[in-house]
CHARMM internal coordinates of N, CA and C (Angstrom, degrees):
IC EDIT
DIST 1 N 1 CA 1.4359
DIST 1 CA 1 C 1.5317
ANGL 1 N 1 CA 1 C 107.75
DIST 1 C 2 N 0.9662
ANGL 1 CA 1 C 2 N 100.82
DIHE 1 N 1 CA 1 C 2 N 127.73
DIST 2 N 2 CA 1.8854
ANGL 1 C 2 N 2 CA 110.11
DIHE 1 CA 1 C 2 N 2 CA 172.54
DIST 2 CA 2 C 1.4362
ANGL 2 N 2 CA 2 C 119.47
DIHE 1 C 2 N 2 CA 2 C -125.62
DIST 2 C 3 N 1.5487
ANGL 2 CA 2 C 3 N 120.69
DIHE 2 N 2 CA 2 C 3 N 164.31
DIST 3 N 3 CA 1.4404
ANGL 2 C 3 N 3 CA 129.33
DIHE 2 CA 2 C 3 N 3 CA -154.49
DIST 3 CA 3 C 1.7089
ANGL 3 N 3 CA 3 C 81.93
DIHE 2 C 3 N 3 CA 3 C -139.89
DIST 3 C 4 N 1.7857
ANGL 3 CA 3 C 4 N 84.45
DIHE 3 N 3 CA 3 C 4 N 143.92
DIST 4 N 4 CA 1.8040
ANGL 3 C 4 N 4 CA 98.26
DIHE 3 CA 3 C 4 N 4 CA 173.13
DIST 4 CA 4 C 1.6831
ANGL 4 N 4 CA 4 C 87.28
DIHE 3 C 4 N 4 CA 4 C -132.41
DIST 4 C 5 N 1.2006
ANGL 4 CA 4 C 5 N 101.07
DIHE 4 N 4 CA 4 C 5 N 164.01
DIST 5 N 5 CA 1.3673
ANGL 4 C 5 N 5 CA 113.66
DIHE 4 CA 4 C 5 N 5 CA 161.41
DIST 5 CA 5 C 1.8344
ANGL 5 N 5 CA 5 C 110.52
DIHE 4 C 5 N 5 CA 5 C 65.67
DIST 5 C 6 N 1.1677
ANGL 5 CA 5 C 6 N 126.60
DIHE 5 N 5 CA 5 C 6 N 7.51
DIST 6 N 6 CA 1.6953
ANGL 5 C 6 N 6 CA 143.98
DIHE 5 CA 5 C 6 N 6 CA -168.29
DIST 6 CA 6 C 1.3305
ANGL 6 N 6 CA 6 C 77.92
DIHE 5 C 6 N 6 CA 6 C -24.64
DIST 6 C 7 N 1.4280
ANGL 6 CA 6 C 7 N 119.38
DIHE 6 N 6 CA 6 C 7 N 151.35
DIST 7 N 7 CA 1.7642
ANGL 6 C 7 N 7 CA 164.84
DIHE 6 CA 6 C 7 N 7 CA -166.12
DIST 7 CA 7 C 1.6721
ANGL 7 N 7 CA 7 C 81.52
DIHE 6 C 7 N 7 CA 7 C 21.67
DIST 7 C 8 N 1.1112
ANGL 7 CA 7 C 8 N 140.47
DIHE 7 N 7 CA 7 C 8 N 1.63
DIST 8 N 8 CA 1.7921
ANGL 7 C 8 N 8 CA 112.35
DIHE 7 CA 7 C 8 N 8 CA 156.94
DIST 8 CA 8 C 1.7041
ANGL 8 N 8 CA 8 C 135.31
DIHE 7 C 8 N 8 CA 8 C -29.89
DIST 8 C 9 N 1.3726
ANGL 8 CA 8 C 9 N 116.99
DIHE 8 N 8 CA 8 C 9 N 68.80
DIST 9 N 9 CA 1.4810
ANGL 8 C 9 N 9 CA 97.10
DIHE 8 CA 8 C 9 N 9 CA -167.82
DIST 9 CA 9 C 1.5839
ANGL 9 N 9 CA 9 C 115.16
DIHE 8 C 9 N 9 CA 9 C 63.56
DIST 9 C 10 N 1.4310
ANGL 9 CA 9 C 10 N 106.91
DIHE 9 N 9 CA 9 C 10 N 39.23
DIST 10 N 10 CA 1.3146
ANGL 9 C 10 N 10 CA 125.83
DIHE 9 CA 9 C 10 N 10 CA 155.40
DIST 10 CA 10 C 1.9055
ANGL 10 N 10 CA 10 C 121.45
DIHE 9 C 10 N 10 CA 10 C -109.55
DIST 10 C 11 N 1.0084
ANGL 10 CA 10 C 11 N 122.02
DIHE 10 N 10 CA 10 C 11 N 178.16
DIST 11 N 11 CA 1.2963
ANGL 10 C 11 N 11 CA 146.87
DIHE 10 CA 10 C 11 N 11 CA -157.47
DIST 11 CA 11 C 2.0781
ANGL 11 N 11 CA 11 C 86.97
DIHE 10 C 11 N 11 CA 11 C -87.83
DIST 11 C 12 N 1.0070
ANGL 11 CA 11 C 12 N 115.79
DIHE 11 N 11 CA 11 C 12 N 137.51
DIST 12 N 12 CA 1.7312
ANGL 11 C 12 N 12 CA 112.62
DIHE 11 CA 11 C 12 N 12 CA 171.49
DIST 12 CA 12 C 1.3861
ANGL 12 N 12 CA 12 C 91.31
DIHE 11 C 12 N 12 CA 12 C -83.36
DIST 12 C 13 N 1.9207
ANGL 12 CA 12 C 13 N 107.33
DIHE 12 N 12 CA 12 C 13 N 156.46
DIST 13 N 13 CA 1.2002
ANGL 12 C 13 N 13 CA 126.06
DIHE 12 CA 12 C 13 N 13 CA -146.24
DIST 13 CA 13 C 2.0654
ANGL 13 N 13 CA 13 C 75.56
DIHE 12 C 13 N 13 CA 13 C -100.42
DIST 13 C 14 N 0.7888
ANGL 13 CA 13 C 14 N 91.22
DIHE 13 N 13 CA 13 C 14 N 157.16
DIST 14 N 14 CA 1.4543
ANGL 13 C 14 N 14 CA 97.45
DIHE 13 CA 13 C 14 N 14 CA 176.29
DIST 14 CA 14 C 1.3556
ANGL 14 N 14 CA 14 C 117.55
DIHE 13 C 14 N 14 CA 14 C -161.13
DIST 14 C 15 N 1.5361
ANGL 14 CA 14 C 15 N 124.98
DIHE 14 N 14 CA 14 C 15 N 165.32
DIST 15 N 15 CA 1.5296
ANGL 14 C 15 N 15 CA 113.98
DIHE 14 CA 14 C 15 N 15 CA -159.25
DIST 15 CA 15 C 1.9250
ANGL 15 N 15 CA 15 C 99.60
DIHE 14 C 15 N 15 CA 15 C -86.08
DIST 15 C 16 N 0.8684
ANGL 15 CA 15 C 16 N 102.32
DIHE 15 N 15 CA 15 C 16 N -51.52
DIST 16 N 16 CA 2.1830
ANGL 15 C 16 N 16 CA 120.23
DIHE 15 CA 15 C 16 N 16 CA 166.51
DIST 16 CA 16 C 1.2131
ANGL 16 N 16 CA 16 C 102.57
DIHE 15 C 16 N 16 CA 16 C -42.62
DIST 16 C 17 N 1.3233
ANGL 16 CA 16 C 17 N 126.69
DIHE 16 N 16 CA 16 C 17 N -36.74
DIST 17 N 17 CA 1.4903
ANGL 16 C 17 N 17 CA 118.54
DIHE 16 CA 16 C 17 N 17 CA -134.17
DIST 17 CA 17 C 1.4948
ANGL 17 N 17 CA 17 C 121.04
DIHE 16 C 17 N 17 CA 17 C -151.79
DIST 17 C 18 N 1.6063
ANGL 17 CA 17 C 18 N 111.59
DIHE 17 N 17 CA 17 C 18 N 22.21
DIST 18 N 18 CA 1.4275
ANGL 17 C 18 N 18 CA 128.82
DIHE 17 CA 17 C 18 N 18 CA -158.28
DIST 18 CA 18 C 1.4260
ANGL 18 N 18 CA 18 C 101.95
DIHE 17 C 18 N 18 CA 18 C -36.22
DIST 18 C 19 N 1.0753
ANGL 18 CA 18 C 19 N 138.77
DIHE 18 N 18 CA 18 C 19 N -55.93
DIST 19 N 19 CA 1.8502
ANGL 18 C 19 N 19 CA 134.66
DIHE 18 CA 18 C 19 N 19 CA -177.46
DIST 19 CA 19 C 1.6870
ANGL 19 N 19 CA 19 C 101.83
DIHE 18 C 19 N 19 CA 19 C 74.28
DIST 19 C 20 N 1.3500
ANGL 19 CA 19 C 20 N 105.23
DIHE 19 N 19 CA 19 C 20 N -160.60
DIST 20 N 20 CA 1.7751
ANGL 19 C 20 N 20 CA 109.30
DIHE 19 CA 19 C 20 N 20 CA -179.36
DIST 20 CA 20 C 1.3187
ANGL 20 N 20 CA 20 C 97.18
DIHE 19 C 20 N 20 CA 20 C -41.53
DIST 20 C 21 N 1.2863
ANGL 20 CA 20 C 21 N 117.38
DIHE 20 N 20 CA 20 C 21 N -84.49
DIST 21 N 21 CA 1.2634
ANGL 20 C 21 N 21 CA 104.07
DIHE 20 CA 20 C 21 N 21 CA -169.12
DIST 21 CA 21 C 1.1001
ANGL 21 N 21 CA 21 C 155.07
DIHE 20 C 21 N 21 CA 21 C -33.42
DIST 21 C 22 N 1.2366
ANGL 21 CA 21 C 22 N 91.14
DIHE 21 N 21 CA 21 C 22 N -29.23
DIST 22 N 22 CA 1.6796
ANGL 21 C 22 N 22 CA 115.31
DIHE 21 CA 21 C 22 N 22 CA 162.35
DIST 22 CA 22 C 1.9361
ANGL 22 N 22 CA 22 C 127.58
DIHE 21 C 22 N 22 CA 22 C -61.95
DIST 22 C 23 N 1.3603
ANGL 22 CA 22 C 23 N 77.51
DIHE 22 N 22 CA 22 C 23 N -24.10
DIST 23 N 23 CA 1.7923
ANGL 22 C 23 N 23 CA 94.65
DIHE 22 CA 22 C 23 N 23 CA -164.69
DIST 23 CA 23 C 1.5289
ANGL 23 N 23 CA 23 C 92.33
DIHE 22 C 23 N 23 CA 23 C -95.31
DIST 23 C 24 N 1.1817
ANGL 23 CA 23 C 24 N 128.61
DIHE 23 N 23 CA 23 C 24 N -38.07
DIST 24 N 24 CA 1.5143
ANGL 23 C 24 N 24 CA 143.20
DIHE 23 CA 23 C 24 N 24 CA 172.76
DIST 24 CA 24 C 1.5530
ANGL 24 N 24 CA 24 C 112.11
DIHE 23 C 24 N 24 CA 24 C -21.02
DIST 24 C 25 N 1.6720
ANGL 24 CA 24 C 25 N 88.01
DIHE 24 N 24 CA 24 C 25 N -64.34
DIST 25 N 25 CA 1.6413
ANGL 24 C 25 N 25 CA 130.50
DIHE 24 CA 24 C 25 N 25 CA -163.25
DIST 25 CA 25 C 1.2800
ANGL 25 N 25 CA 25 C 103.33
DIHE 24 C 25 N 25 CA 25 C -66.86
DIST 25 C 26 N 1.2511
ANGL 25 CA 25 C 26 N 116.36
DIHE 25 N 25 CA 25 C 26 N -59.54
DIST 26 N 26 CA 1.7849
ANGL 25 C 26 N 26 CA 133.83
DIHE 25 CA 25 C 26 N 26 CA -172.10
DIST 26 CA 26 C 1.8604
ANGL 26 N 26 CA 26 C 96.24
DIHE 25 C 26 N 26 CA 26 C -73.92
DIST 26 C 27 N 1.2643
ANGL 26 CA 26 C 27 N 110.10
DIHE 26 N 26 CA 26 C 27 N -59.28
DIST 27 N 27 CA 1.5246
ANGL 26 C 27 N 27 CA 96.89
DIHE 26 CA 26 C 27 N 27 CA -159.01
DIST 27 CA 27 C 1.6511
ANGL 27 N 27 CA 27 C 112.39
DIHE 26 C 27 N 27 CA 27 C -113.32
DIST 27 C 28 N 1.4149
ANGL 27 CA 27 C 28 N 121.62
DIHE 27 N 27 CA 27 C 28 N -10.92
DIST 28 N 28 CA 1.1733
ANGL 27 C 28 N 28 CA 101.67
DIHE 27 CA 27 C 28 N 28 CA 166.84
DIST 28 CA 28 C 1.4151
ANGL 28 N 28 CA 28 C 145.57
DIHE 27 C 28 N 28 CA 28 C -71.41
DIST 28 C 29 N 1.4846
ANGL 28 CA 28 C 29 N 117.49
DIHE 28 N 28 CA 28 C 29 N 167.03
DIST 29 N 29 CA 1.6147
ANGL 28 C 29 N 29 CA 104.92
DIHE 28 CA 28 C 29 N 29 CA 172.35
DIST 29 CA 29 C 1.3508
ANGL 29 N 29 CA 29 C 117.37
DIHE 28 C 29 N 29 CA 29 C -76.41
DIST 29 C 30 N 1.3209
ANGL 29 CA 29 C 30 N 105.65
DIHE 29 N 29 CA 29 C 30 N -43.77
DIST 30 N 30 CA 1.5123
ANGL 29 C 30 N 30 CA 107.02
DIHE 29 CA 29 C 30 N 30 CA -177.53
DIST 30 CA 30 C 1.8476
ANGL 30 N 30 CA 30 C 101.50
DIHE 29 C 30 N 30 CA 30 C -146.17
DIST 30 C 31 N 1.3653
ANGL 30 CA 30 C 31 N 99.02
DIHE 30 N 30 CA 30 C 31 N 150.10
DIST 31 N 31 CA 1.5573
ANGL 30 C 31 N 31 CA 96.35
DIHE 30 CA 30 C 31 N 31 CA 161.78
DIST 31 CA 31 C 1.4787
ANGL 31 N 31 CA 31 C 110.61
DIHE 30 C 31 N 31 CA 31 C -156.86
DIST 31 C 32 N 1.7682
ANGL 31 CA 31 C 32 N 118.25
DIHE 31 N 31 CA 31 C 32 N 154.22
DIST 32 N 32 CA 1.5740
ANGL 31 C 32 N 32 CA 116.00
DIHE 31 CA 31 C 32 N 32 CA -144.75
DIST 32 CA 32 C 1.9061
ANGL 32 N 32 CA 32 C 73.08
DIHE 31 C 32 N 32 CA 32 C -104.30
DIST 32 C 33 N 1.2020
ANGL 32 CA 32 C 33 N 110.28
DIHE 32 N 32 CA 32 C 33 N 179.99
DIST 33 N 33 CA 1.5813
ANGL 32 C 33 N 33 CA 119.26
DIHE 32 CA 32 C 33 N 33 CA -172.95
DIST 33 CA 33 C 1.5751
ANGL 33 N 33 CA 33 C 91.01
DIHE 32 C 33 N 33 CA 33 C -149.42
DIST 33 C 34 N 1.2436
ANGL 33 CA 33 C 34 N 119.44
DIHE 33 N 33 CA 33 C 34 N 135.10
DIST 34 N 34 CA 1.6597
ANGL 33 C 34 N 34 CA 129.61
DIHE 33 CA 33 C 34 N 34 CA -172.53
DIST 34 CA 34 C 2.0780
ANGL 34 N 34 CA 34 C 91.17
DIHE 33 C 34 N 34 CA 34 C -109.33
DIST 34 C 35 N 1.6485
ANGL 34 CA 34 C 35 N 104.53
DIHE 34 N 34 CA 34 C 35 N 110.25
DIST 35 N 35 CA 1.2654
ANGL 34 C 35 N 35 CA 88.45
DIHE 34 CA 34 C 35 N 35 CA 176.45
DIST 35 CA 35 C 1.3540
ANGL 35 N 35 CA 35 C 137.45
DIHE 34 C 35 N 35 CA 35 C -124.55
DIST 35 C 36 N 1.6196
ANGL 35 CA 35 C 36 N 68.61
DIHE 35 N 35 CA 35 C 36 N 52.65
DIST 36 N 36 CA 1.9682
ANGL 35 C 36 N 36 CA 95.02
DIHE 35 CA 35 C 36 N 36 CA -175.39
DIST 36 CA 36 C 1.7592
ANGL 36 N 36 CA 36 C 90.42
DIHE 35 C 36 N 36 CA 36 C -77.10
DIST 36 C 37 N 1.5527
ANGL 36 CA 36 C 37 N 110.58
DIHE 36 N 36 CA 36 C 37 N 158.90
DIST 37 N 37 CA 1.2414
ANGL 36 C 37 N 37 CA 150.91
DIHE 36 CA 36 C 37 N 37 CA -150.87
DIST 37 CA 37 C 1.9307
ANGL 37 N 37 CA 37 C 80.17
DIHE 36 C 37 N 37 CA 37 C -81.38
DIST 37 C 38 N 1.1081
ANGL 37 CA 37 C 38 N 114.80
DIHE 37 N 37 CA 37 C 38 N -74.51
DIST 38 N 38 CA 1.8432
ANGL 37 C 38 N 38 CA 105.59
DIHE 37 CA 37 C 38 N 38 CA -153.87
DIST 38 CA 38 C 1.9537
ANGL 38 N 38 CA 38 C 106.97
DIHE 37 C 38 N 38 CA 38 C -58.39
DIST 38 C 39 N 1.2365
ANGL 38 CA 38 C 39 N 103.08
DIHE 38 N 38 CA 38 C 39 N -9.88
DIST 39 N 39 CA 1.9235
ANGL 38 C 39 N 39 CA 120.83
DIHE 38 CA 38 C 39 N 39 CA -161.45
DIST 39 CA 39 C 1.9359
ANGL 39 N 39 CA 39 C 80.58
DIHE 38 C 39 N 39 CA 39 C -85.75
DIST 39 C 40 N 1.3838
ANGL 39 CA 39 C 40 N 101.55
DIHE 39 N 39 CA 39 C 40 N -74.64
DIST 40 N 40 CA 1.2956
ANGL 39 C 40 N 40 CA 132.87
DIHE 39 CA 39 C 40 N 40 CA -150.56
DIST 40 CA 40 C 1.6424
ANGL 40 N 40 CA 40 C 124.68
DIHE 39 C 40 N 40 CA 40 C -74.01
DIST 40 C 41 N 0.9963
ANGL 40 CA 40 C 41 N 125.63
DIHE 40 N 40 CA 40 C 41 N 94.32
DIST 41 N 41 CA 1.7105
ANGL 40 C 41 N 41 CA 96.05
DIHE 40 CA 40 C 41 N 41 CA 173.31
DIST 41 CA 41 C 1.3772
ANGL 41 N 41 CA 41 C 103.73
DIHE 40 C 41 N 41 CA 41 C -86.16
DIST 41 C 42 N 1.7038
ANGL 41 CA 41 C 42 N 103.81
DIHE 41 N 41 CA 41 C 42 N 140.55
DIST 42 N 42 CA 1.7057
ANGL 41 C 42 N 42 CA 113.78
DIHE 41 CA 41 C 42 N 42 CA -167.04
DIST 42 CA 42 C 1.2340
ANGL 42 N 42 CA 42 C 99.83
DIHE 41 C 42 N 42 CA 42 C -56.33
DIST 42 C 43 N 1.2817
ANGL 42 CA 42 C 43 N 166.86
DIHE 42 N 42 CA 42 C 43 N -9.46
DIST 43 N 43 CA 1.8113
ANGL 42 C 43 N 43 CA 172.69
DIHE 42 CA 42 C 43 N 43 CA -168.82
DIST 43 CA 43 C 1.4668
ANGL 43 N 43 CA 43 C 97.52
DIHE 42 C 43 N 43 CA 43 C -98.52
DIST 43 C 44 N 1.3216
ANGL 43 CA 43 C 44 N 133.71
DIHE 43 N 43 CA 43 C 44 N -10.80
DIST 44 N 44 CA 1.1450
ANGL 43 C 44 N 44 CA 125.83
DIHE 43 CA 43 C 44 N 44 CA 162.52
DIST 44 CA 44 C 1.2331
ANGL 44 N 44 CA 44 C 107.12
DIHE 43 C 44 N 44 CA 44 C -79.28
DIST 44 C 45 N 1.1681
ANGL 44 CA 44 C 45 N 106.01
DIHE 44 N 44 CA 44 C 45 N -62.56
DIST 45 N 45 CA 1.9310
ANGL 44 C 45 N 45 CA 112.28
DIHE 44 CA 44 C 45 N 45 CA -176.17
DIST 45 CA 45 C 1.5025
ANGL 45 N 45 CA 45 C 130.54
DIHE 44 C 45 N 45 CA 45 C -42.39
DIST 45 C 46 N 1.6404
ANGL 45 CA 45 C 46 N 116.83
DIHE 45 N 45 CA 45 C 46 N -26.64
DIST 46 N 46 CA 1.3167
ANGL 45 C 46 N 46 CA 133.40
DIHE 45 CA 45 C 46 N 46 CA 141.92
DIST 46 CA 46 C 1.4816
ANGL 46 N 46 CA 46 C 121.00
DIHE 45 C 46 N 46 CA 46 C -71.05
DIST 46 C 47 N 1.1774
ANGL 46 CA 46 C 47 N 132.14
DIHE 46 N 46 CA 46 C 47 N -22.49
DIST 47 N 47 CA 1.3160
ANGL 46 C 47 N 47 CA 126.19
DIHE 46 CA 46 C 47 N 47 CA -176.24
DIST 47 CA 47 C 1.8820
ANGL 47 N 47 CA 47 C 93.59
DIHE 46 C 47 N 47 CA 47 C -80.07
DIST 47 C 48 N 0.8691
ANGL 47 CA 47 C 48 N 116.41
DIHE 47 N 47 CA 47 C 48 N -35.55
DIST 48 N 48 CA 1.8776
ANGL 47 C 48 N 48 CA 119.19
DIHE 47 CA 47 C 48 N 48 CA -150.68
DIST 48 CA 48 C 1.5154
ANGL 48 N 48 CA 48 C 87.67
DIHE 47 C 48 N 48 CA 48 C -124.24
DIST 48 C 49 N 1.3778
ANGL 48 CA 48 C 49 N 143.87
DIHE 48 N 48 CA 48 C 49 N 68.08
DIST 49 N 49 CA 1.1402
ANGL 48 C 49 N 49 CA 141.66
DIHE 48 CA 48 C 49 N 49 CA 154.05
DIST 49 CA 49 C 1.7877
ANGL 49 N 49 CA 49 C 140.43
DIHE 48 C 49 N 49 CA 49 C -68.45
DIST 49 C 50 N 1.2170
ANGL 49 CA 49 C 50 N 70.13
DIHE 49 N 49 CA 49 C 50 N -4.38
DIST 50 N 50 CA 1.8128
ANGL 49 C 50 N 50 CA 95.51
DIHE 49 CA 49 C 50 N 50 CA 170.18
DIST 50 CA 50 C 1.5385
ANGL 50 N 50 CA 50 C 123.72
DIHE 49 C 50 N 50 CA 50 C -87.65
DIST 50 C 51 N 1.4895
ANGL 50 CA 50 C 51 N 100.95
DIHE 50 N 50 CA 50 C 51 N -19.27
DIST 51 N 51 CA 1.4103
ANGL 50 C 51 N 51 CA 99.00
DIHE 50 CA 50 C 51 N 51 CA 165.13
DIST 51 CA 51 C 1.2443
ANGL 51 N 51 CA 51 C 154.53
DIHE 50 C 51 N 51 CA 51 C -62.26
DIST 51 C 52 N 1.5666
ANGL 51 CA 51 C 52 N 148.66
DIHE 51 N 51 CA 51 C 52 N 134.84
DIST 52 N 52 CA 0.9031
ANGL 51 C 52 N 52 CA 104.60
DIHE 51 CA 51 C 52 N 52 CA 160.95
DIST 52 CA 52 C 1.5248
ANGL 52 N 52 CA 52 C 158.40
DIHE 51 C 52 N 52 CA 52 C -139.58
DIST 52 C 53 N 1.4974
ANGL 52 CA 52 C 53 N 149.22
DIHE 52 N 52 CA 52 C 53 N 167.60
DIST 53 N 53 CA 1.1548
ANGL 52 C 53 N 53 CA 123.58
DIHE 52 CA 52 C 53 N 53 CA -101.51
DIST 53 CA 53 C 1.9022
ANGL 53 N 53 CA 53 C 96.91
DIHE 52 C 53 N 53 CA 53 C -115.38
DIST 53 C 54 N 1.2746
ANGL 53 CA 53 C 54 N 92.29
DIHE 53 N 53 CA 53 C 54 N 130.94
DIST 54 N 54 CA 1.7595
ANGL 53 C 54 N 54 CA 113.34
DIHE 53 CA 53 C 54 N 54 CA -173.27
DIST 54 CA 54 C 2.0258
ANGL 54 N 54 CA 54 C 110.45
DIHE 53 C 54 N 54 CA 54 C -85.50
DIST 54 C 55 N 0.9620
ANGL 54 CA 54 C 55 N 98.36
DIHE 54 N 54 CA 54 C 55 N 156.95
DIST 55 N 55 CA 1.8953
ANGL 54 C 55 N 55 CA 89.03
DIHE 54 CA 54 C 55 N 55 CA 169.57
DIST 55 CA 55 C 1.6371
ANGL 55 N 55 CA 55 C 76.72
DIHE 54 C 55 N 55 CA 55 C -142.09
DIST 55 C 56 N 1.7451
ANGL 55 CA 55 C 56 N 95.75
DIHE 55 N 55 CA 55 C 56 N 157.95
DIST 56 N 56 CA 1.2719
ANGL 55 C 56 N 56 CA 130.34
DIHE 55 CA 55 C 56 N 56 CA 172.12
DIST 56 CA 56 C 1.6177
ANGL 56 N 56 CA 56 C 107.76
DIHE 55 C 56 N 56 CA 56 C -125.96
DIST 56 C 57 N 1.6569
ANGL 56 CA 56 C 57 N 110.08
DIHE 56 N 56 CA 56 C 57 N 21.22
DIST 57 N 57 CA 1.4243
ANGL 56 C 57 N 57 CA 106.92
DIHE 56 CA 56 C 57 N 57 CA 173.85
DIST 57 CA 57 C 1.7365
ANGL 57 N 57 CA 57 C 94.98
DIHE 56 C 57 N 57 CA 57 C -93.08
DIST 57 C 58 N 1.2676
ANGL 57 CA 57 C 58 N 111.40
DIHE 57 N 57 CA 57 C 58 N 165.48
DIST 58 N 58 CA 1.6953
ANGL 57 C 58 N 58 CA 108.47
DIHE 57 CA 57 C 58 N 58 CA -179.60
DIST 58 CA 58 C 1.7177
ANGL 58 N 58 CA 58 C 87.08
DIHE 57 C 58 N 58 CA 58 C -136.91
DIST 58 C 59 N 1.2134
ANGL 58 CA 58 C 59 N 139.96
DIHE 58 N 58 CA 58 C 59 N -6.92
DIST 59 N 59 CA 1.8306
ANGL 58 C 59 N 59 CA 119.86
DIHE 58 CA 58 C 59 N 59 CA 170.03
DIST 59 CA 59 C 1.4937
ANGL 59 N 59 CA 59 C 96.25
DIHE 58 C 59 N 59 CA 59 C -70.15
DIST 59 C 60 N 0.9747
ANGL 59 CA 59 C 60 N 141.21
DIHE 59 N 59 CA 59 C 60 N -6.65
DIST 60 N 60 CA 1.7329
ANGL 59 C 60 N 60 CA 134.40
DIHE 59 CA 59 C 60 N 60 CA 162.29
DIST 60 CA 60 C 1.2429
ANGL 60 N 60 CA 60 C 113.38
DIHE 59 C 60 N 60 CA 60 C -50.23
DIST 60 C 61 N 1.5288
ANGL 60 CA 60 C 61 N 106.28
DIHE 60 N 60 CA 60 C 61 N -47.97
DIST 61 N 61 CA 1.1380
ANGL 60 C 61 N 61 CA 113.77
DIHE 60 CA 60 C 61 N 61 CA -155.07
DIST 61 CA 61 C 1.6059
ANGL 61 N 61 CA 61 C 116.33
DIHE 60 C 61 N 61 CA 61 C -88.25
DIST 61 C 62 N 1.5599
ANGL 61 CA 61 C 62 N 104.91
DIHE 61 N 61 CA 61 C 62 N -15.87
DIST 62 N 62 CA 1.3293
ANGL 61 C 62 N 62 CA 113.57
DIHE 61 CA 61 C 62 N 62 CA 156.20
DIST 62 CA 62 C 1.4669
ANGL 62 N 62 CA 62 C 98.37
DIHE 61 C 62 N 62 CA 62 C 100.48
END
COOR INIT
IC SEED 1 N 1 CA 1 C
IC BUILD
């Protein structure tokens, strides 16, 4: 099982109340993390440094 887009219009990870994210963490194989600023608060991106990091911009891509 894999995760795209981690806390995208997901549930906040919480210690009571882990939700997707929670299940992500514990049971997935892999999951991409979007770590643009409006997705992300930067304190996530240090907490979860193992991730790794997806864009949903496409002028990158040309």
């Amino acid at each position: 099982m894999g995760f795209t887009h981690l806390h995208n219009a997901m549930t906040p990870l919480h210690h009571r109340e882990p939700g997707t994210v929670g299940l992500a963490l514990e049971r997935g194989r892999w999951a991409g993390l979007i770590p643009d600023r409006p997705y992300v608060h930067p304190a996530a991106l240090w907490a979860i440094p193992s991730l790794p990091f997806v864009s949903n911009a496409v002028a990158a891509v040309g």
